[in-house]
C-alpha positions as a Markdown table, in Angstrom:
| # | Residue | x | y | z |
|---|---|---|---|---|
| 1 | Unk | 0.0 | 0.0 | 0.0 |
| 2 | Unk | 2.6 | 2.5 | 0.8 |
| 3 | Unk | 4.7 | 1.8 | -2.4 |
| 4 | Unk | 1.5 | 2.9 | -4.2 |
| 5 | Unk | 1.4 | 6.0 | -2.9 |
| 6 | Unk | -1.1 | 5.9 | 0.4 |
| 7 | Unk | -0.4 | 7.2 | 3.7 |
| 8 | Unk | -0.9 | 4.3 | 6.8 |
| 9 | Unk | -1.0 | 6.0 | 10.0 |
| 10 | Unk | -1.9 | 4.7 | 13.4 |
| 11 | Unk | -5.1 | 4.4 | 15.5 |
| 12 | Unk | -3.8 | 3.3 | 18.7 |
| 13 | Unk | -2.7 | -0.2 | 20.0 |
| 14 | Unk | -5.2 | -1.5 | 21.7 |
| 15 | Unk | -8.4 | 0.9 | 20.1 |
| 16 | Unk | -9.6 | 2.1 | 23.8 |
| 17 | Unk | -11.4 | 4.9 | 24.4 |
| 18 | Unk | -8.9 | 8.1 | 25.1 |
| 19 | Unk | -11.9 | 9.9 | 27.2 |
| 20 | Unk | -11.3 | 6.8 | 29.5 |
| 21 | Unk | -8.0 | 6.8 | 29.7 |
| 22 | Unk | -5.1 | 9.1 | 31.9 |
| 23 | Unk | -2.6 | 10.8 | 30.1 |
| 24 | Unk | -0.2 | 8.1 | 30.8 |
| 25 | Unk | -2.2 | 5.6 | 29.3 |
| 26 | Unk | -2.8 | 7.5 | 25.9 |
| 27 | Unk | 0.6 | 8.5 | 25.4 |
| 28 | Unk | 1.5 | 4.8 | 25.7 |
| 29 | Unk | -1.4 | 3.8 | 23.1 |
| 30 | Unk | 0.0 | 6.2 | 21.1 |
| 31 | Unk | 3.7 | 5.7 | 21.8 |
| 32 | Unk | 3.0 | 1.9 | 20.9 |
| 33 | Unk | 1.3 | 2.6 | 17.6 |
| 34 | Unk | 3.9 | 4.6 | 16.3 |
| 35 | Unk | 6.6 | 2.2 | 17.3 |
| 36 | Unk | 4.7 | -0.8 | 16.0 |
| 37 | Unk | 4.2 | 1.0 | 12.4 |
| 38 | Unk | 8.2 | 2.1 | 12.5 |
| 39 | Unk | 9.2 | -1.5 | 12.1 |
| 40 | Unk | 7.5 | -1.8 | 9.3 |
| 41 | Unk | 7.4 | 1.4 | 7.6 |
| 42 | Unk | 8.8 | 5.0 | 7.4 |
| 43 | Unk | 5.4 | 6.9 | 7.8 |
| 44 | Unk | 4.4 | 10.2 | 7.5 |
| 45 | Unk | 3.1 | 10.7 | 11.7 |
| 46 | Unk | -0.2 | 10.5 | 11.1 |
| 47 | Unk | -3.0 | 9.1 | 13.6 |
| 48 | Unk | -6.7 | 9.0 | 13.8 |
| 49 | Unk | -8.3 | 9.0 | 17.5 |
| 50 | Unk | -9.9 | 5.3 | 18.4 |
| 51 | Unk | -13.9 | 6.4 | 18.6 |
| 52 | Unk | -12.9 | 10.0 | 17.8 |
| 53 | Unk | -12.6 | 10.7 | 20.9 |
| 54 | Unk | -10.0 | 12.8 | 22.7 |
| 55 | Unk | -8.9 | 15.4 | 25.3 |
| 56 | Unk | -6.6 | 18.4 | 25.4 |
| 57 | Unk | -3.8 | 15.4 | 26.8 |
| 58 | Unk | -4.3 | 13.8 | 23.4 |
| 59 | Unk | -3.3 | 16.8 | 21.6 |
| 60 | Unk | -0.5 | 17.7 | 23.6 |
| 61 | Unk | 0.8 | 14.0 | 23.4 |
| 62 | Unk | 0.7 | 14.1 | 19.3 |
| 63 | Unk | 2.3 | 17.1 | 19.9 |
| 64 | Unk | 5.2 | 15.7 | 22.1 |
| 65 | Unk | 5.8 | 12.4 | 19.8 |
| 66 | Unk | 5.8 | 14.6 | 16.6 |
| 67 | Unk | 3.0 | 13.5 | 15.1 |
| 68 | Unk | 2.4 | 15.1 | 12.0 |
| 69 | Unk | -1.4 | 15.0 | 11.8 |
| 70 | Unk | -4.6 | 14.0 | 13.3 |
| 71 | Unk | -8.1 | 12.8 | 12.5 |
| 72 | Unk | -11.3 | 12.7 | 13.9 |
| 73 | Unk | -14.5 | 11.5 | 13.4 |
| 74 | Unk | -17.0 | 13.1 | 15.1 |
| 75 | Unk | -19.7 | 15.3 | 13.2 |
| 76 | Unk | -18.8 | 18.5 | 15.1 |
| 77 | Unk | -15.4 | 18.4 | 13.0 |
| 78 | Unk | -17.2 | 16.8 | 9.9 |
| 79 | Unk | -16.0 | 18.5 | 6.7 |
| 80 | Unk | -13.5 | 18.9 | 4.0 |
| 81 | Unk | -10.3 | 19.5 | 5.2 |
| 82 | Unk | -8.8 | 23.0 | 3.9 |
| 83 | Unk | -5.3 | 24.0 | 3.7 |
| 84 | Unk | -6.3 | 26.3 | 6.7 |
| 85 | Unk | -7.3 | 23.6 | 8.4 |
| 86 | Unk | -3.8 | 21.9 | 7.9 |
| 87 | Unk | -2.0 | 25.3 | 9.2 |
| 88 | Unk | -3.8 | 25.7 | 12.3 |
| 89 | Unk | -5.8 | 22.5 | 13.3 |
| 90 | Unk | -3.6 | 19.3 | 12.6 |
| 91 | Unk | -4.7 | 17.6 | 15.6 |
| 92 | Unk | -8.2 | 18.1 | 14.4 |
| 93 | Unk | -9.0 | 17.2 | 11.1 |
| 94 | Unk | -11.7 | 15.5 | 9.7 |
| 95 | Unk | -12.2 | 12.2 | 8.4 |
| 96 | Unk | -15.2 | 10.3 | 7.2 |
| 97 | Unk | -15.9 | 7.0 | 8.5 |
| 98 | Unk | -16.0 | 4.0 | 6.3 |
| 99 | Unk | -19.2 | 2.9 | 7.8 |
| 100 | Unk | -20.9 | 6.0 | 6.3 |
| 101 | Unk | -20.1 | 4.5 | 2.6 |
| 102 | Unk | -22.3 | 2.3 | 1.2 |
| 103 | Unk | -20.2 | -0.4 | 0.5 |
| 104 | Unk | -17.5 | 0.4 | 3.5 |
| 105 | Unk | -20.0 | -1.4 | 6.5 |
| 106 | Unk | -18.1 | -4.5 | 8.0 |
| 107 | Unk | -20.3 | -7.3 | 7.4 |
């Protein structure tokens, strides 16, 4: 996937909630991800909050580990990303869930 030309970022290890996690405990889900997709790849830091969910720790934990940018999926951030958006909210960005598609439900 990567050799054609698509970005693979990470979504956490374990896909818990970060509203229900400490700060510790996200910056190790995170932490993990990124390692885990290192040994396979040379990504772009990119990572999409598990649920879309997150907290002013997530952000500053992306922030610490040099994550490029983030996406959620919640509808309060729903819509096409601008270039603006990619200046001034890269922790924030929107993505649209494959379960909205009519083909992209998990059967």
């Amino acid at each position: 996937m990567q050799a054609n030309k698509m970005i693979i970022g990470a979504h956490s290890f374990n896909h818990l909630n970060f509203l229900k996690l400490n700060k510790e405990e996200q910056f190790e889900e995170v932490n993990k991800s990124f390692k885990t997709l290192d040994r396979f790849l040379n990504p772009l830091k990119t990572f999409c909050y598990p649920y879309g969910e997150f907290n002013i720790d997530s952000k500053e934990i992306l922030e610490k580990l040099s994550c490029n940018f983030a996406f959620v999926s919640l509808d309060y951030y729903k819509k096409d990303i601008t270039l603006e958006d990619l200046k001034n909210n890269p922790y924030t960005l929107s993505r649209y869930d494959c379960n909205e598609f009519q083909f992209g439900q998990a059967n």
